[in-house]
C-alpha positions as CSV (number, residue, x, y, z in Angstrom):
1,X,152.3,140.1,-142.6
2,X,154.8,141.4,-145.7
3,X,156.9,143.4,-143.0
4,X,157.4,139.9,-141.1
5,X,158.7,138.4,-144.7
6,X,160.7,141.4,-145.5
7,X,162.3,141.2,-142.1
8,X,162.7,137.9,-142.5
9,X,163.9,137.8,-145.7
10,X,166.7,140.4,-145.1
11,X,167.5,138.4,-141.7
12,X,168.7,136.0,-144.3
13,X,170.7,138.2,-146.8
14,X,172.5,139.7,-144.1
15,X,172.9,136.6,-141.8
16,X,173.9,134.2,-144.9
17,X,171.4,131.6,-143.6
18,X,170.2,130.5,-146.5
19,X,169.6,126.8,-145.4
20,X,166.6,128.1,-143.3
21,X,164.6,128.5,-146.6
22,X,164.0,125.2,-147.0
23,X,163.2,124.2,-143.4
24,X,160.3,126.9,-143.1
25,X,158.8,125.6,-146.2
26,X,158.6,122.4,-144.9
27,X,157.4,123.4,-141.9
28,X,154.7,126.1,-143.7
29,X,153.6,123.3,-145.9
30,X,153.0,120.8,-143.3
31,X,150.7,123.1,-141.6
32,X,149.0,124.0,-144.1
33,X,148.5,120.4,-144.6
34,X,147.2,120.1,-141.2
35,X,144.8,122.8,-141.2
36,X,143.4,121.7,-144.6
37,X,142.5,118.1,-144.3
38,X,141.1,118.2,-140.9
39,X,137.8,118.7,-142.8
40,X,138.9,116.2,-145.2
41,X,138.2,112.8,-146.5
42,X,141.8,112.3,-146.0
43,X,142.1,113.1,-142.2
44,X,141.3,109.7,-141.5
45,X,144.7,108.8,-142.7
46,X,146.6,111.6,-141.2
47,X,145.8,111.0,-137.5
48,X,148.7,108.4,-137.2
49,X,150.9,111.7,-138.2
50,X,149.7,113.9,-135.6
């Protein structure tokens, strides 16, 4: 899993694409949103979203 960040992360250096950063956070912290509240008291509220 830390090769796939490395790689990732000197994709980026080398590539200048440094605007990518904050669209896979996004996108990791929205899944991990997902996955998390499924089981939730909250999923409920998140249906609509999915």
């Amino acid at each position: 899993m830390w090769e796939l960040f490395k790689e990732f992360a000197q994709f980026l250096r080398q590539e200048k694409k440094w605007w990518l950063v904050p669209l896979v956070l996004v996108l990791l912290l929205l899944g991990a949103l997902v996955v998390f509240s499924t089981s939730s008291a909250v999923a409920p509220f998140l249906y609509p979203f999915l």
